[in-house]
Biopython code that builds the backbone (N, CA, C, O; Angstrom):
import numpy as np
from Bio.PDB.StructureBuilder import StructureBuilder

atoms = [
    (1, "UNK", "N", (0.844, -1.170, 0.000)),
    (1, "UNK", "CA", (0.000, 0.000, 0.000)),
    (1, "UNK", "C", (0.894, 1.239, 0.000)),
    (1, "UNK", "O", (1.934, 1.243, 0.658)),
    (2, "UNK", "N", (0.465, 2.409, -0.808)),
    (2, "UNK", "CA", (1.441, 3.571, -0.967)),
    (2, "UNK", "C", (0.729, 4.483, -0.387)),
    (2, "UNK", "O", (-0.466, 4.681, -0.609)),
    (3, "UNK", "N", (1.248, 4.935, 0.192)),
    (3, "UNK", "CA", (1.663, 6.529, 0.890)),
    (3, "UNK", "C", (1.380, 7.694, 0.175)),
    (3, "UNK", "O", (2.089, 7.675, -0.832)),
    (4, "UNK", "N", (0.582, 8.855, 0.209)),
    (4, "UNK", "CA", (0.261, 9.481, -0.268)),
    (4, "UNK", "C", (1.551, 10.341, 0.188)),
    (4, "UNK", "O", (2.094, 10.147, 1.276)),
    (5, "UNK", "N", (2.018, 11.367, -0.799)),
    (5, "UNK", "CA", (3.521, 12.098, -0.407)),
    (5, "UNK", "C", (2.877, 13.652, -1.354)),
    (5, "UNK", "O", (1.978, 13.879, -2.164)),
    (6, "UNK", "N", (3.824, 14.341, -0.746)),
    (6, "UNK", "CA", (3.618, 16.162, -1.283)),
    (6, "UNK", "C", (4.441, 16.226, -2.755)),
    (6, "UNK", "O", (4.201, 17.117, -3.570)),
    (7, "UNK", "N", (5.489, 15.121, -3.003)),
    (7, "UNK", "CA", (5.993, 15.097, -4.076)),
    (7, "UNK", "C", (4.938, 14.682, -5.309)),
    (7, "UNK", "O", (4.820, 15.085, -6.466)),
    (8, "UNK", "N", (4.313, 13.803, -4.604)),
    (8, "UNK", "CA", (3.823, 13.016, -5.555)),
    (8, "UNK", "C", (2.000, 13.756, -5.845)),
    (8, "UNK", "O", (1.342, 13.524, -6.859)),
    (9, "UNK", "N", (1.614, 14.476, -4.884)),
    (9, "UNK", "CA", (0.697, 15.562, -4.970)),
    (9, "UNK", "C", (0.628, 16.491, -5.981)),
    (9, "UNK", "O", (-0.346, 16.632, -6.721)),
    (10, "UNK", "N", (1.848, 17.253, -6.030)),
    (10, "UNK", "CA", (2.507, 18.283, -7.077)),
    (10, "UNK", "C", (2.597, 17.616, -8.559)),
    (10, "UNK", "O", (2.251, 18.200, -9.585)),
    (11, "UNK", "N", (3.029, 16.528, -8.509)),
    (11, "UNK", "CA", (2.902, 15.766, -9.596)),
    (11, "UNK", "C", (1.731, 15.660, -10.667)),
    (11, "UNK", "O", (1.643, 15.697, -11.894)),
    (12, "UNK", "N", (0.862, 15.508, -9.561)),
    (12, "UNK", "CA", (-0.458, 14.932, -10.005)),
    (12, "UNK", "C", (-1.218, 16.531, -10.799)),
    (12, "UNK", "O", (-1.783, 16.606, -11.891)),
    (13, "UNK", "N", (-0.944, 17.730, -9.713)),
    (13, "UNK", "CA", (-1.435, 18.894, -9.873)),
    (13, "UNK", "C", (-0.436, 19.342, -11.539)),
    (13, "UNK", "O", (-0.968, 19.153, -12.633)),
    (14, "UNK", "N", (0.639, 19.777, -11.445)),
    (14, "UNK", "CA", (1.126, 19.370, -12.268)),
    (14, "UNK", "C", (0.657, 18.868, -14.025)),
    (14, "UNK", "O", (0.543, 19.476, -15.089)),
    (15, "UNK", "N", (0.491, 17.484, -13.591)),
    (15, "UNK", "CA", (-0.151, 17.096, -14.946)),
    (15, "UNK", "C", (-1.460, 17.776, -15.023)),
    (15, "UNK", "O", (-1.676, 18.490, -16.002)),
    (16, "UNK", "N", (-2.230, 17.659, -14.239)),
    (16, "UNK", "CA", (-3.480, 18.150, -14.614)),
    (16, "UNK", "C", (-3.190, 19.171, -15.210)),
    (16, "UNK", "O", (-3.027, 19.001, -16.419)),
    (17, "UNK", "N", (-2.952, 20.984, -14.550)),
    (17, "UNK", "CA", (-2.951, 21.847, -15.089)),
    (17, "UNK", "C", (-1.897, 21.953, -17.148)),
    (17, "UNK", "O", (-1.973, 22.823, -18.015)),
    (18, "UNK", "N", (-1.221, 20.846, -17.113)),
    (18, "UNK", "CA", (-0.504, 20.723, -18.405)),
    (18, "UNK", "C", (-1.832, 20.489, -19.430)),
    (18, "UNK", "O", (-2.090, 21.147, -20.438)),
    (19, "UNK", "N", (-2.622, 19.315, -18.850)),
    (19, "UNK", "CA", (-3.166, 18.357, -19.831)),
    (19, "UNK", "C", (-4.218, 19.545, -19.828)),
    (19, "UNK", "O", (-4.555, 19.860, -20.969)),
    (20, "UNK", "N", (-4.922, 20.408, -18.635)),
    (20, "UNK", "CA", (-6.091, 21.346, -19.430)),
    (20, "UNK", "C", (-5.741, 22.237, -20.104)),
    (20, "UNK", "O", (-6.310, 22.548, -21.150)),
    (21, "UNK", "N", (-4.071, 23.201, -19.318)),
    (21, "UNK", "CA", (-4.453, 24.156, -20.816)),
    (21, "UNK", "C", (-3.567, 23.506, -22.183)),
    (21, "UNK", "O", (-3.851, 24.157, -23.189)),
    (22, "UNK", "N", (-2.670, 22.502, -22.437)),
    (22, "UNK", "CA", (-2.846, 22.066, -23.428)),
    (22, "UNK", "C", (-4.473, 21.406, -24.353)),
    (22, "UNK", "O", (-4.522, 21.163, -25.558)),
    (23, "UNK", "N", (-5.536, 21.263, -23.438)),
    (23, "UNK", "CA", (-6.616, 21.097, -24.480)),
    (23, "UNK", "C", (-7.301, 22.618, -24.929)),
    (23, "UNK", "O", (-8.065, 22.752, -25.884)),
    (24, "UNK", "N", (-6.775, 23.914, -23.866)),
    (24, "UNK", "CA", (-7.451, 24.955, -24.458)),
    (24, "UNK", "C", (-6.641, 25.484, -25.280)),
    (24, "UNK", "O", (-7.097, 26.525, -25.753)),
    (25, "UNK", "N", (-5.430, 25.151, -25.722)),
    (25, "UNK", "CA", (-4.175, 25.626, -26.624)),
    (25, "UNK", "C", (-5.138, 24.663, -27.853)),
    (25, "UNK", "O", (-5.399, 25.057, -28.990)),
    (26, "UNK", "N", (-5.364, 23.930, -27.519)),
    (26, "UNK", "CA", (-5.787, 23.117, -28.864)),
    (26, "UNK", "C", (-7.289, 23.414, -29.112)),
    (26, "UNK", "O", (-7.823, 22.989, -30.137)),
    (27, "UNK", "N", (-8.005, 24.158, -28.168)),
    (27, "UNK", "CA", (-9.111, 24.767, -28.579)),
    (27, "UNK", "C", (-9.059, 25.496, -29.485)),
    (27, "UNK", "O", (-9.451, 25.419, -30.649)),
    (28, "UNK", "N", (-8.287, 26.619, -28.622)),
    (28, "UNK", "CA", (-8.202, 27.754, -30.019)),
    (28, "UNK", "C", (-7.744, 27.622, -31.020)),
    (28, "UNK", "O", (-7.639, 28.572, -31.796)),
    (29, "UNK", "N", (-7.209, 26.048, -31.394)),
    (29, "UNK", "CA", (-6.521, 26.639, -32.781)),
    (29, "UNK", "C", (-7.484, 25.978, -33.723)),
    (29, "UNK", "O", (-7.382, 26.182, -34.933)),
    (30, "UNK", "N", (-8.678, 24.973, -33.089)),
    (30, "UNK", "CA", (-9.351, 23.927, -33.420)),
    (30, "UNK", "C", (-10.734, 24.476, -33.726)),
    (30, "UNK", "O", (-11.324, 24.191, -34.768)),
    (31, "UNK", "N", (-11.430, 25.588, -32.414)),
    (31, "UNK", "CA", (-12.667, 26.081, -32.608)),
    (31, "UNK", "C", (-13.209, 26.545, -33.502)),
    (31, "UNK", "O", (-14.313, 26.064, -33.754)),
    (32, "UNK", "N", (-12.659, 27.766, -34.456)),
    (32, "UNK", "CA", (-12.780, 28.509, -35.836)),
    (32, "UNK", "C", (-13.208, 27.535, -36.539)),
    (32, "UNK", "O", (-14.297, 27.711, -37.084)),
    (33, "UNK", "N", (-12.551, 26.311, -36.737)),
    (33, "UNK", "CA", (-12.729, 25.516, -38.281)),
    (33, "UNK", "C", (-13.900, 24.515, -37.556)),
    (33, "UNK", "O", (-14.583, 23.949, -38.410)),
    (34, "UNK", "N", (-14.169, 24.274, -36.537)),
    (34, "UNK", "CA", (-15.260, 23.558, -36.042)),
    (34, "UNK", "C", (-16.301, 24.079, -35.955)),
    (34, "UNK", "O", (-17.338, 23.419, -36.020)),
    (35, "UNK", "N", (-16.295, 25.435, -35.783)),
    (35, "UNK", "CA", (-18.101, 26.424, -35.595)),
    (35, "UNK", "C", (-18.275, 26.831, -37.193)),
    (35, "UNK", "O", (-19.374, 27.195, -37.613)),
    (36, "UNK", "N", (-16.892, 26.726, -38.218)),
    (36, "UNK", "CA", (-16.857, 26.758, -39.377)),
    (36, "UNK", "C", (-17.761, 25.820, -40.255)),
    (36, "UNK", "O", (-18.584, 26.251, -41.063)),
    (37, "UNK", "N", (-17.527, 24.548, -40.021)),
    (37, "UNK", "CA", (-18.609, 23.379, -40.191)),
    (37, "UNK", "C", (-19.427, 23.268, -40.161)),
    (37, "UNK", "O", (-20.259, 22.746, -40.903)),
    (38, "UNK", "N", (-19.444, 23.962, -38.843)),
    (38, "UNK", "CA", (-21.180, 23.474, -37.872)),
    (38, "UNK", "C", (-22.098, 24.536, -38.766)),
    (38, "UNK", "O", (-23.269, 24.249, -39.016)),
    (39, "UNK", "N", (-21.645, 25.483, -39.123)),
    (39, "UNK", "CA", (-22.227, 26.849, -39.389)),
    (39, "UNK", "C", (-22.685, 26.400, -41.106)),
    (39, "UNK", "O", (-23.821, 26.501, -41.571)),
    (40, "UNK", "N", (-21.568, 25.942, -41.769)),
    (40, "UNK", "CA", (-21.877, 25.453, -42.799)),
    (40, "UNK", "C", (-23.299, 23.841, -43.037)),
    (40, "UNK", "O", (-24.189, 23.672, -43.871)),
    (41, "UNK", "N", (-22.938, 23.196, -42.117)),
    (41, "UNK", "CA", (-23.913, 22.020, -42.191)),
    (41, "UNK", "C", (-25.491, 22.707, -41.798)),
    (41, "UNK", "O", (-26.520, 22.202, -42.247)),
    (42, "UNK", "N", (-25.500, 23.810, -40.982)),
    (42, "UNK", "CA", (-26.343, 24.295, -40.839)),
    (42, "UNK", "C", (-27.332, 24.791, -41.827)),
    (42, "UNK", "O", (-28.516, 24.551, -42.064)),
    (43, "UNK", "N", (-26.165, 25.787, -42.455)),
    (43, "UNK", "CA", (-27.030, 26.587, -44.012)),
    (43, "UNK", "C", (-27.467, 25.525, -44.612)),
    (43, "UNK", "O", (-28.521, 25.490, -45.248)),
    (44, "UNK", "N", (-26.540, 24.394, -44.426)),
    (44, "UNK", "CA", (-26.932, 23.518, -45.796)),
    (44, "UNK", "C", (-28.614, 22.435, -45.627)),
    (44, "UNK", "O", (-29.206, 21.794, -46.495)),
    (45, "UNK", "N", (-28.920, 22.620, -44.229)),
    (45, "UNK", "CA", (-29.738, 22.135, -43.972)),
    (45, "UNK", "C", (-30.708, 23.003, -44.056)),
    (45, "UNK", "O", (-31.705, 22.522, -44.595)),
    (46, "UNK", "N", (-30.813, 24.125, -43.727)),
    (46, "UNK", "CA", (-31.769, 25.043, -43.438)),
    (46, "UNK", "C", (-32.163, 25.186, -44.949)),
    (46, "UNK", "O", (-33.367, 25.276, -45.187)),
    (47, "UNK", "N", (-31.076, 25.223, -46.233)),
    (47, "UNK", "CA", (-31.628, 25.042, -47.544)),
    (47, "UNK", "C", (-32.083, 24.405, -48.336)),
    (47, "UNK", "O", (-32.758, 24.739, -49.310)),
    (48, "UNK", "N", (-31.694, 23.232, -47.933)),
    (48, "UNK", "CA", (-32.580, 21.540, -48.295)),
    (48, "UNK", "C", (-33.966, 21.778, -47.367)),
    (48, "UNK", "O", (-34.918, 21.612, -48.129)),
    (49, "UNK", "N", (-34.376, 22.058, -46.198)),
    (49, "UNK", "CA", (-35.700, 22.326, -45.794)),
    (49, "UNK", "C", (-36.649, 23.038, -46.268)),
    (49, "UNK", "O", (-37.809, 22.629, -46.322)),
    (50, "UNK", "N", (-36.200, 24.410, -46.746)),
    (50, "UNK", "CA", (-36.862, 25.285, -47.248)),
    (50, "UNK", "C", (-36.999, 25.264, -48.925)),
    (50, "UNK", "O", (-37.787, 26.046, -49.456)),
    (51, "UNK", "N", (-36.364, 24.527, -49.565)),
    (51, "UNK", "CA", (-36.323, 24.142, -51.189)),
    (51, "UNK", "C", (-35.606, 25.017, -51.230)),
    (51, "UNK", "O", (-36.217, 25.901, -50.629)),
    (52, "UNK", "N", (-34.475, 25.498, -51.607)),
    (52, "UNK", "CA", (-33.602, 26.695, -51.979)),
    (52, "UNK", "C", (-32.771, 25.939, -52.924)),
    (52, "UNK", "O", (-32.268, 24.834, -52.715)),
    (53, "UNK", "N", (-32.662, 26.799, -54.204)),
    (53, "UNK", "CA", (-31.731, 26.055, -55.181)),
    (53, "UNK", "C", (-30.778, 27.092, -55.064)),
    (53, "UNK", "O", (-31.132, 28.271, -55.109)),
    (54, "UNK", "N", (-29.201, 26.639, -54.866)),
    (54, "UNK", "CA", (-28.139, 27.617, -54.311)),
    (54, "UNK", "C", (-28.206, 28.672, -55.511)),
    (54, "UNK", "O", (-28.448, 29.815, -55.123)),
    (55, "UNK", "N", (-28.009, 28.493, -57.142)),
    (55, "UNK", "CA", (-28.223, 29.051, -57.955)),
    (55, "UNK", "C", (-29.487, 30.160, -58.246)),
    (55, "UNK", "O", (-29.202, 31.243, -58.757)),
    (56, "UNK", "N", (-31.151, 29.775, -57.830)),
    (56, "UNK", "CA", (-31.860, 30.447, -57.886)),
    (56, "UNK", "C", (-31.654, 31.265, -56.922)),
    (56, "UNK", "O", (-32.130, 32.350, -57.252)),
    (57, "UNK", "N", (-30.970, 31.336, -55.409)),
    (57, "UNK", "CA", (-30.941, 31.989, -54.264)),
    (57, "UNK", "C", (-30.062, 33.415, -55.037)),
    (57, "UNK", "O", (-30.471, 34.571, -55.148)),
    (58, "UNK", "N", (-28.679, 32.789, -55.510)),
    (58, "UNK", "CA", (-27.704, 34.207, -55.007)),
    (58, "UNK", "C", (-28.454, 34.859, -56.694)),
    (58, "UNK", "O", (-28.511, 36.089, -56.695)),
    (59, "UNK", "N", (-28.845, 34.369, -57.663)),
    (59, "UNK", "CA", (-29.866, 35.305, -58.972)),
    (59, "UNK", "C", (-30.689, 36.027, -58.001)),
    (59, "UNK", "O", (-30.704, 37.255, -57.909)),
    (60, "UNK", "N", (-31.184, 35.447, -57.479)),
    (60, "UNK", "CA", (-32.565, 36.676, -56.520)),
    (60, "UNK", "C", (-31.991, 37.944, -55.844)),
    (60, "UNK", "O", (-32.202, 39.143, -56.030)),
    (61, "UNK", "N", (-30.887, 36.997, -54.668)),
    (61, "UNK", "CA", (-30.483, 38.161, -54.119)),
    (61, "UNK", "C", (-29.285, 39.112, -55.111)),
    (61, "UNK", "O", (-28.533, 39.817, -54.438)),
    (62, "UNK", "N", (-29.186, 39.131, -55.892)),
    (62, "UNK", "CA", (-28.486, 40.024, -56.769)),
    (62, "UNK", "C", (-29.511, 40.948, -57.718)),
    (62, "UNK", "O", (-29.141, 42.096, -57.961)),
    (63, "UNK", "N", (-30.980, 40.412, -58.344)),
    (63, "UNK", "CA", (-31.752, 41.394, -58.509)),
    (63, "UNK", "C", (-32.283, 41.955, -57.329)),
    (63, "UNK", "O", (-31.890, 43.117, -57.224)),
    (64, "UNK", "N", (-32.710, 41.754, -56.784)),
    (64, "UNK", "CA", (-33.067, 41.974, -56.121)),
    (64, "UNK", "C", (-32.743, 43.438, -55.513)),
    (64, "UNK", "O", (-33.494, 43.506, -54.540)),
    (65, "UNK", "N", (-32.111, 44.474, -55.578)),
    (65, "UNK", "CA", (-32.188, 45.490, -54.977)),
    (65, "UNK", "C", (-32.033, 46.936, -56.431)),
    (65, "UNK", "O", (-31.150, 46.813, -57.280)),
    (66, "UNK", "N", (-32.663, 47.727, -56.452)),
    (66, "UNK", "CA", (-32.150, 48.403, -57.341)),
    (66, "UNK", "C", (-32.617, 50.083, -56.923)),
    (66, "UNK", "O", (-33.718, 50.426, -56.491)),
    (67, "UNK", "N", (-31.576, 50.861, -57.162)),
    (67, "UNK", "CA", (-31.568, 52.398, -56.819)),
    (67, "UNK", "C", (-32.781, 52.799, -57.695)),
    (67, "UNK", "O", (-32.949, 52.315, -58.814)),
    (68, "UNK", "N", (-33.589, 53.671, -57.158)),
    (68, "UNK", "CA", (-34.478, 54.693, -57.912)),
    (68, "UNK", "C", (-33.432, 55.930, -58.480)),
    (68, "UNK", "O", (-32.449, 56.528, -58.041)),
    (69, "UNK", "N", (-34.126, 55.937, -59.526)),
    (69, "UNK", "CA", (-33.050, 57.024, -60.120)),
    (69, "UNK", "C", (-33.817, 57.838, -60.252)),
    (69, "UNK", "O", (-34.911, 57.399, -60.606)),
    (70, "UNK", "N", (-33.722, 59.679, -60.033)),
    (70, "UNK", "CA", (-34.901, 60.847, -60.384)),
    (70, "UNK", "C", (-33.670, 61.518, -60.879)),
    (70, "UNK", "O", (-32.476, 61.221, -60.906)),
    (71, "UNK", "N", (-34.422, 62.572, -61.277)),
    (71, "UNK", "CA", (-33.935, 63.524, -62.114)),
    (71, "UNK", "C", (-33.675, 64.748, -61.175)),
    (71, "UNK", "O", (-32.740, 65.345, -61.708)),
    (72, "UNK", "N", (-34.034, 65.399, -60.064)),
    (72, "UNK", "CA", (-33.584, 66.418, -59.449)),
    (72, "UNK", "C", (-34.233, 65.903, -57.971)),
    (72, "UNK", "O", (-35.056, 65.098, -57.533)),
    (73, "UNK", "N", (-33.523, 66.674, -57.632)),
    (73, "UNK", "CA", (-33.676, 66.681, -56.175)),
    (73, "UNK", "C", (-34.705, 66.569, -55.005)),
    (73, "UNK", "O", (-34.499, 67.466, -54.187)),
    (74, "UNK", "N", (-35.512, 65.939, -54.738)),
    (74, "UNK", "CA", (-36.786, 66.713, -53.678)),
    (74, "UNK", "C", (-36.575, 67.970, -52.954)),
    (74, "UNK", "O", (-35.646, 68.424, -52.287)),
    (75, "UNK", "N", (-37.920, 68.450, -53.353)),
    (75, "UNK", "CA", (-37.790, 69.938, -52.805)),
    (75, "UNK", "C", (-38.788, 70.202, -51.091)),
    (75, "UNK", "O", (-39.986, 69.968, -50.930)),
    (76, "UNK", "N", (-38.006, 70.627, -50.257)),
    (76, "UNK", "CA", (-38.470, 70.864, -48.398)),
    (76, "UNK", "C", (-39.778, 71.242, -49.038)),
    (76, "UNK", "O", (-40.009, 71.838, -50.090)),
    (77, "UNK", "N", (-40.676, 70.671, -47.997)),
    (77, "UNK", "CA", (-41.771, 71.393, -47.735)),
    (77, "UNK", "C", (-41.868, 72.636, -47.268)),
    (77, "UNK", "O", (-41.715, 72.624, -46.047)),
    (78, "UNK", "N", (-42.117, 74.062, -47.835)),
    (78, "UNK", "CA", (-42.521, 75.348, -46.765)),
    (78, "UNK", "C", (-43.173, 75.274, -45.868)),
    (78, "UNK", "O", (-43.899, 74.282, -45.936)),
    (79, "UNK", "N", (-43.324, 75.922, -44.882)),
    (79, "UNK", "CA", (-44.049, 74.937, -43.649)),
    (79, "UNK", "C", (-44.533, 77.055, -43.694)),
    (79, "UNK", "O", (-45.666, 77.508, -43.857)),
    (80, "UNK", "N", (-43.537, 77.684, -43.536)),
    (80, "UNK", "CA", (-43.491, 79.331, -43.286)),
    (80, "UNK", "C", (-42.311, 80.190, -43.229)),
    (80, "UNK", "O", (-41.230, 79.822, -43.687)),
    (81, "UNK", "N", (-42.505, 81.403, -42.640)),
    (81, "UNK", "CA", (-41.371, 82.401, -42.774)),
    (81, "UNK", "C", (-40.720, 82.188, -41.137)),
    (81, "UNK", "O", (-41.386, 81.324, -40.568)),
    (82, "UNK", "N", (-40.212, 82.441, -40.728)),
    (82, "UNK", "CA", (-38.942, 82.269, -39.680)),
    (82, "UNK", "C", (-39.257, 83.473, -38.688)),
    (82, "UNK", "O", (-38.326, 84.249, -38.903)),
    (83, "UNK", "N", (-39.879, 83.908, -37.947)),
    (83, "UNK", "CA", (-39.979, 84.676, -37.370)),
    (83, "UNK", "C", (-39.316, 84.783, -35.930)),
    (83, "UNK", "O", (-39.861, 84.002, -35.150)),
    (84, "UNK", "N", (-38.245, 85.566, -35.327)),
    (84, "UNK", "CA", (-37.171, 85.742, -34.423)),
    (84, "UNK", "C", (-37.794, 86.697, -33.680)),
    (84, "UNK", "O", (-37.900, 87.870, -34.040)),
    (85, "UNK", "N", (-38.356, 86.094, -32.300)),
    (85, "UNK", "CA", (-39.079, 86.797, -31.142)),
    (85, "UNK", "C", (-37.892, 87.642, -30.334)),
    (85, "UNK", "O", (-36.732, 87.238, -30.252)),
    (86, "UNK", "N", (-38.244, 88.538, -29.915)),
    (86, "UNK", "CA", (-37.291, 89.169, -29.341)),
    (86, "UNK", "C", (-37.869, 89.153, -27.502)),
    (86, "UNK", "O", (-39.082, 89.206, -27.295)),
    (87, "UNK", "N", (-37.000, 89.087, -26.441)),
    (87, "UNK", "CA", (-37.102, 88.701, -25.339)),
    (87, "UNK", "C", (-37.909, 90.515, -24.949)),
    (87, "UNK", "O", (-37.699, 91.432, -25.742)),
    (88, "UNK", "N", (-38.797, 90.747, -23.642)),
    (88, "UNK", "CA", (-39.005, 91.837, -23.244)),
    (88, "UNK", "C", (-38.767, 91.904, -21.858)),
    (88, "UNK", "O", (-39.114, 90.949, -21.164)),
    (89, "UNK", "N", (-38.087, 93.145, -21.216)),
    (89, "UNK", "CA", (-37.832, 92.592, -20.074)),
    (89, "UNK", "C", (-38.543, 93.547, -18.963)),
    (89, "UNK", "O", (-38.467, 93.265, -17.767)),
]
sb = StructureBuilder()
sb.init_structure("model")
sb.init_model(0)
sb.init_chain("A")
sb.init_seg("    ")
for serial, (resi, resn, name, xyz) in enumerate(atoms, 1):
    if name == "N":
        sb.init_residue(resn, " ", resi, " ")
    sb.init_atom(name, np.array(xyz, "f"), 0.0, 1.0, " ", f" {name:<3s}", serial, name[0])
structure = sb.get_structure()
């Protein structure tokens, strides 16, 4: 039977703190391309549900917006003349 020891405590503490932030060292370099996926399997589902043909989608959203074009400017409404009250004291 073994003896629990302060050497062998430190040890233990030790590895642990190695082995977690080596998995958050490997988070960050891992997360981007994994929420990358997820994000992608997503669209791709959400467009097979809804019938979306990738081709008819980005034609739409490309007509889809167009500037009004006029010829001059809109002109303010007159509402009146400007009249500057003077204080009385």
């Amino acid at each position: 039977m073994e003896t629990a020891s302060v050497s062998g405590l430190f040890k233990w503490l030790l590895i642990i703190c190695l082995v977690y932030y080596g998995l958050r060292f490997l988070m960050r370099l891992l997360a981007p391309v994994i929420v990358q996926e997820v994000v992608k399997k997503a669209e791709e589902n959400f467009n097979r549900q809804n019938g979306y043909n990738d081709t008819q989608h980005t034609q739409s959203r490309q007509n889809t917006y167009s500037k009004p074009v006029s010829d001059k400017p809109k002109e303010k409404k007159k509402v009146g003349e400007y009249i500057d009250f003077e204080e009385i004291e």
